[in-house]
mmCIF file of the C-alpha atoms, coordinates in Angstrom:
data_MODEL
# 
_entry.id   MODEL 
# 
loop_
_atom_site.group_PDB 
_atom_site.id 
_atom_site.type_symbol 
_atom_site.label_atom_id 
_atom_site.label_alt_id 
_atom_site.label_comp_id 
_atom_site.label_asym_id 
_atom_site.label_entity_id 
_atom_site.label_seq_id 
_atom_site.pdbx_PDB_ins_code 
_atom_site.Cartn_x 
_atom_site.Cartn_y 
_atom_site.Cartn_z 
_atom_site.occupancy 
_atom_site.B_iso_or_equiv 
_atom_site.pdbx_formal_charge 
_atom_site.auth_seq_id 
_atom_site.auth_comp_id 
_atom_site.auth_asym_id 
_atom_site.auth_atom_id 
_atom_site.pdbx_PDB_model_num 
ATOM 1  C CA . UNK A 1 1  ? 48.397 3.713   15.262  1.00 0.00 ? 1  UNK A CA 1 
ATOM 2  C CA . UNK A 1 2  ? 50.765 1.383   16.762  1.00 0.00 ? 2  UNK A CA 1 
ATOM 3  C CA . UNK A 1 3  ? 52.417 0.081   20.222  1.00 0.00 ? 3  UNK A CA 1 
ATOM 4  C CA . UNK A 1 4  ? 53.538 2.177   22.901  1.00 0.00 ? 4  UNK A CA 1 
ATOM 5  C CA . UNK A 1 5  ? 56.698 1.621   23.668  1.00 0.00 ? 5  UNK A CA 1 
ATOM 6  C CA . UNK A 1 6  ? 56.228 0.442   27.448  1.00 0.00 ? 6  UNK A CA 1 
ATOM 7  C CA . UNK A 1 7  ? 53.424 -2.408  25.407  1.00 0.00 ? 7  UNK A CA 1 
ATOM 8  C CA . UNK A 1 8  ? 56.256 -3.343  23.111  1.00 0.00 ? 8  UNK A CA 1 
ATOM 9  C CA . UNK A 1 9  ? 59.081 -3.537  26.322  1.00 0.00 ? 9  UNK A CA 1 
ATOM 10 C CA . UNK A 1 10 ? 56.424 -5.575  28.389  1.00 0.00 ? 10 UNK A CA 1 
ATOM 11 C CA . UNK A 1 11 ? 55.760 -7.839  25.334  1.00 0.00 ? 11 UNK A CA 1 
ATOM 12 C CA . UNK A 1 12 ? 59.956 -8.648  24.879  1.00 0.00 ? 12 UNK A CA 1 
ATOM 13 C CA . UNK A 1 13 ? 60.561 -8.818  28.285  1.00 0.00 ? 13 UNK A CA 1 
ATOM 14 C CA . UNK A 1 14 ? 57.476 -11.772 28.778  1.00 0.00 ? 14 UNK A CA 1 
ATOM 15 C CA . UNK A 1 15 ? 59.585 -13.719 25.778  1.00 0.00 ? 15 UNK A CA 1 
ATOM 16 C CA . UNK A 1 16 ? 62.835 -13.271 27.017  1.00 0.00 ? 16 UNK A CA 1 
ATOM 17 C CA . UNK A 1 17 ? 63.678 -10.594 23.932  1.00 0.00 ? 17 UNK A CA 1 
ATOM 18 C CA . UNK A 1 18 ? 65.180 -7.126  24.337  1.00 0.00 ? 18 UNK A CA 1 
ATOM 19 C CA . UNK A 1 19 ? 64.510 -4.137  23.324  1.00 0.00 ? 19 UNK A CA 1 
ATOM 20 C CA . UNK A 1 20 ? 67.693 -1.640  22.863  1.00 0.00 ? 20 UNK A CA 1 
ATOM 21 C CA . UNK A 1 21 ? 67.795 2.514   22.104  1.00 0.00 ? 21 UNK A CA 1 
ATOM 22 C CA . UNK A 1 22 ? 70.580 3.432   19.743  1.00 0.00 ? 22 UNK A CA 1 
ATOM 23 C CA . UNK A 1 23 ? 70.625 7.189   20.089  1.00 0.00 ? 23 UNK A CA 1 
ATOM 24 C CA . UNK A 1 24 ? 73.045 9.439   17.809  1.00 0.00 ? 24 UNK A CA 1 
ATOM 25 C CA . UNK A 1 25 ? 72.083 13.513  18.217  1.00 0.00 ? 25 UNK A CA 1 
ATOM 26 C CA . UNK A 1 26 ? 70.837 15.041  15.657  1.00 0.00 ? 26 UNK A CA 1 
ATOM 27 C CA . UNK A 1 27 ? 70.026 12.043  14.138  1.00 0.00 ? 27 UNK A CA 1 
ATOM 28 C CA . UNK A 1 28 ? 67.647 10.188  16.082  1.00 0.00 ? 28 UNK A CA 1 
ATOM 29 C CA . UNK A 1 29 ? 66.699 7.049   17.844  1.00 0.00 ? 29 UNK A CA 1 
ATOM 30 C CA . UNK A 1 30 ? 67.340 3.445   16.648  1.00 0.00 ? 30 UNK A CA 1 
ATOM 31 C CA . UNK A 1 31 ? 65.433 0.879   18.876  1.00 0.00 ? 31 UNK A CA 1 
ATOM 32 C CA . UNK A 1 32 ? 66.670 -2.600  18.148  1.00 0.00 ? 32 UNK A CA 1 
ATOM 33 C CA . UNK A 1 33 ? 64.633 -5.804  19.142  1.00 0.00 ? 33 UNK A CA 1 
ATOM 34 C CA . UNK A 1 34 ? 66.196 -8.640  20.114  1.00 0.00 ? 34 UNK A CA 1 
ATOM 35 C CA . UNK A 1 35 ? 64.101 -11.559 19.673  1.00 0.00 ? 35 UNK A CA 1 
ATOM 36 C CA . UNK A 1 36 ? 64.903 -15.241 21.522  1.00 0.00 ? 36 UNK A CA 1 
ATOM 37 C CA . UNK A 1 37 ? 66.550 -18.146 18.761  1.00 0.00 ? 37 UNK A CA 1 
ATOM 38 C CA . UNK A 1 38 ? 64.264 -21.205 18.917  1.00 0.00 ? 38 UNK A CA 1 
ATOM 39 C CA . UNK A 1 39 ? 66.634 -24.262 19.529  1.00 0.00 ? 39 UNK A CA 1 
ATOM 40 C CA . UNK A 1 40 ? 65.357 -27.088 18.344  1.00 0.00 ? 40 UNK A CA 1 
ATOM 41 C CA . UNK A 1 41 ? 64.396 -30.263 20.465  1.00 0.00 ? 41 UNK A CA 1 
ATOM 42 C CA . UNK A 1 42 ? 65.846 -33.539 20.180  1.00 0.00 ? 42 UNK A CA 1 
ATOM 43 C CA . UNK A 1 43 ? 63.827 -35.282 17.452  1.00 0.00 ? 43 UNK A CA 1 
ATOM 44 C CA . UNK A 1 44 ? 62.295 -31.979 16.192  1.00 0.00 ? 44 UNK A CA 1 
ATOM 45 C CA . UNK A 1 45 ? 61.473 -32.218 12.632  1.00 0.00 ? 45 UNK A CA 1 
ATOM 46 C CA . UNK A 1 46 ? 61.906 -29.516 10.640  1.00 0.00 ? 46 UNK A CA 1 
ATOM 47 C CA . UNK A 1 47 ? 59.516 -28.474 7.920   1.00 0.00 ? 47 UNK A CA 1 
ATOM 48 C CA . UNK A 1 48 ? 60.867 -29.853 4.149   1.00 0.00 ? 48 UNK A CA 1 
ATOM 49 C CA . UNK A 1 49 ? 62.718 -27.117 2.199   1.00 0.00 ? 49 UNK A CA 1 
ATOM 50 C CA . UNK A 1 50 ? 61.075 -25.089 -0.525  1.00 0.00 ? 50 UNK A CA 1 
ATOM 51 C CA . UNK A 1 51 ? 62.217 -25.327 -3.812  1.00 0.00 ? 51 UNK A CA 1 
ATOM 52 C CA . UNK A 1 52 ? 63.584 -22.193 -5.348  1.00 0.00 ? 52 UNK A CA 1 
ATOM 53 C CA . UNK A 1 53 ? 61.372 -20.847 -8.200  1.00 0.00 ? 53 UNK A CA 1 
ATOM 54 C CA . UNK A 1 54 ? 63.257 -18.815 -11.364 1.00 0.00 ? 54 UNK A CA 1 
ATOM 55 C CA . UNK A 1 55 ? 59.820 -17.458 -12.035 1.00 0.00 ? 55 UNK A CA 1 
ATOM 56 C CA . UNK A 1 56 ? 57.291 -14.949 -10.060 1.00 0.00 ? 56 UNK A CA 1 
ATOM 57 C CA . UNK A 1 57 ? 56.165 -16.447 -6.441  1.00 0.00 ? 57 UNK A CA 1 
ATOM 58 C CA . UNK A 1 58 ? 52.609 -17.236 -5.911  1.00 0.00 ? 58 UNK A CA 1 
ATOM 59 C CA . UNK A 1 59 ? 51.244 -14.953 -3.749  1.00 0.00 ? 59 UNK A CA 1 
ATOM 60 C CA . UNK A 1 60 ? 47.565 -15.887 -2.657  1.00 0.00 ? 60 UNK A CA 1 
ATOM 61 C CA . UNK A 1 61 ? 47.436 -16.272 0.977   1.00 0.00 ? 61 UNK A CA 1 
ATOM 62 C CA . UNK A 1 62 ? 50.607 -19.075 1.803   1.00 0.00 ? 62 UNK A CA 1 
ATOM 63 C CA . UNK A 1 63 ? 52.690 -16.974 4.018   1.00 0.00 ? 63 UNK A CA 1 
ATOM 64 C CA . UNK A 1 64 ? 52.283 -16.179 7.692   1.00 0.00 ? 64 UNK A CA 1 
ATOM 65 C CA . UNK A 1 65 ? 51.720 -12.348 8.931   1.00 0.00 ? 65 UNK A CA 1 
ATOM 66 C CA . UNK A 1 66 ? 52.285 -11.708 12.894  1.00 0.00 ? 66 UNK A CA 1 
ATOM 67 C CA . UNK A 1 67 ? 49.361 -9.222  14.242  1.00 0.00 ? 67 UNK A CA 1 
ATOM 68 C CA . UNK A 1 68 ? 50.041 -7.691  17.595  1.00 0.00 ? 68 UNK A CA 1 
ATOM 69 C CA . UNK A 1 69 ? 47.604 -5.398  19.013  1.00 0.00 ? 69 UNK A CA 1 
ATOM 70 C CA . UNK A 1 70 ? 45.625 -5.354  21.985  1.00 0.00 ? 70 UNK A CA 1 
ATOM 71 C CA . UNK A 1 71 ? 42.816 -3.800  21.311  1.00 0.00 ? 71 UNK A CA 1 
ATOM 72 C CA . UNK A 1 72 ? 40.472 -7.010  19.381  1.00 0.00 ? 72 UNK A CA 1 
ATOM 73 C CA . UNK A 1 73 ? 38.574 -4.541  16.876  1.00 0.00 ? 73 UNK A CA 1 
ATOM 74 C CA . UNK A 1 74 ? 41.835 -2.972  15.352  1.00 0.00 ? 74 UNK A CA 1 
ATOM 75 C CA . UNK A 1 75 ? 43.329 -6.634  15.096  1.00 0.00 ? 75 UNK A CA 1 
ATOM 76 C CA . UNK A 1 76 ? 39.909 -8.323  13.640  1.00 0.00 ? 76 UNK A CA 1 
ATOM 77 C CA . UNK A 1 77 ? 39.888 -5.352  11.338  1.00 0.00 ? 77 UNK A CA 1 
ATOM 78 C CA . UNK A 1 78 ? 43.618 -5.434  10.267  1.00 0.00 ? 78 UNK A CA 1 
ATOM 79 C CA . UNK A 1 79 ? 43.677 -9.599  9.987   1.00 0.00 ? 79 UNK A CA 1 
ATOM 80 C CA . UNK A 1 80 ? 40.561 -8.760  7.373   1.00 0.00 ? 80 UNK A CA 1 
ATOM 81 C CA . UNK A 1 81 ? 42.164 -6.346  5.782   1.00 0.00 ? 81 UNK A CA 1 
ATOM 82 C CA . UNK A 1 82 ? 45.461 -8.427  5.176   1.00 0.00 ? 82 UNK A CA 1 
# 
């Protein structure tokens, strides 16, 4: 299950990304994706830093996970299952 390539192409091309095949026979195909920087804005403030821990990160839900599908079963059942 996944994107097909012409989703993923359409996707970068919408955002201004790139999407790059790095082909080497006989050992297969690379495809790099360039994603646009975000340049911050005059005034922008930028989230504080987190503090380094020496011991294990907490791990119950904090981060951020990016879902990209198109069909809105598959993503309802894979933001559920993460």
């Amino acid at each position: 299950m996944g994107l097909g390539l012409s989703t993923v192409y359409g996707i970068l091309n919408q955002t201004g990304g790139a999407i790059v095949p790095v082909s080497e026979a006989g050992k297969g195909t690379t495809f790099r994706i360039y994603l646009p920087c975000h340049v911050r804005e005059e005034g922008e403030v930028l989230p504080a830093a987190s503090v380094e821990r020496s011991y294990p990160r907490d791990l119950t839900g904090k981060g951020t996970i990016l879902i990209v599908e198109d069909e809105a079963p598959v993503r309802l059942f894979a933001a559920r299952a993460l």
